[in-house]
C-alpha positions as CSV (number, residue, x, y, z in Angstrom):
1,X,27.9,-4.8,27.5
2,X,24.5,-5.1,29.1
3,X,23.7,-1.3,29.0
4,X,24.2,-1.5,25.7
5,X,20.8,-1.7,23.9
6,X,21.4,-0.3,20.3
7,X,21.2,-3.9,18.7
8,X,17.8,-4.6,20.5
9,X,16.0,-1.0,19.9
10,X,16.8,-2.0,16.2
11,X,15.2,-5.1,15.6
12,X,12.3,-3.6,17.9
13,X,11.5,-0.5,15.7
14,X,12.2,-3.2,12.5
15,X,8.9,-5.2,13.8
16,X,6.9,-2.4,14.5
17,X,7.6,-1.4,10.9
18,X,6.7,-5.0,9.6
19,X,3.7,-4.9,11.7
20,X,2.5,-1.7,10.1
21,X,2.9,-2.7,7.0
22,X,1.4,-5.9,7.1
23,X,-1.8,-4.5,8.8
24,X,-2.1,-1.7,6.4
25,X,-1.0,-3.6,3.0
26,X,-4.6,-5.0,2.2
27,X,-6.6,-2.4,2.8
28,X,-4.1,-0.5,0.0
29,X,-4.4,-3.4,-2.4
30,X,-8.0,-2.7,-2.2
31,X,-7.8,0.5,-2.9
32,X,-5.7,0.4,-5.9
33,X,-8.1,-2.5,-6.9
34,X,-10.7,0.3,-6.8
35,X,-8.8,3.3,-8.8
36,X,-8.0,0.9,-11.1
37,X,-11.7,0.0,-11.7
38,X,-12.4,3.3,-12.2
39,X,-10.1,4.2,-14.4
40,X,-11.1,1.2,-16.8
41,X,-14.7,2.5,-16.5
42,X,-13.5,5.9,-17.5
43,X,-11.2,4.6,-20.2
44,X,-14.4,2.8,-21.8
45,X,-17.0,5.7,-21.4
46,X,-14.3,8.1,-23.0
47,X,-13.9,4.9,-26.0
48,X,-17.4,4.9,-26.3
49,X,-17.4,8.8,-27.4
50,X,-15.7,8.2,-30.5
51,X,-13.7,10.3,-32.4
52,X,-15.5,12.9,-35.2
């Protein structure tokens, strides 16, 4: 029963992946913060053309 470690390696490589993503989560909020900024900007330069 000890040399089984299945259970363990488990919840081991589920908190490196919960550590990953909460490192890397804000720095992708910010960047969709950003795209998203740029698209409004594009969105109002391309309003601001007009149609003929």
């Amino acid at each position: 029963m000890l040399a089984d470690r299945r259970g363990s390696s488990f919840i081991e490589n589920a908190l490196w992946i919960i550590l990953f993503v909460l490192t890397i989560s804000p720095f992708i909020l910010t960047l969709a913060t950003a795209i998203g900024t740029k698209f409004t900007e594009m969105v109002s330069k391309i309003n601001a053309i007009g149609t003929p």
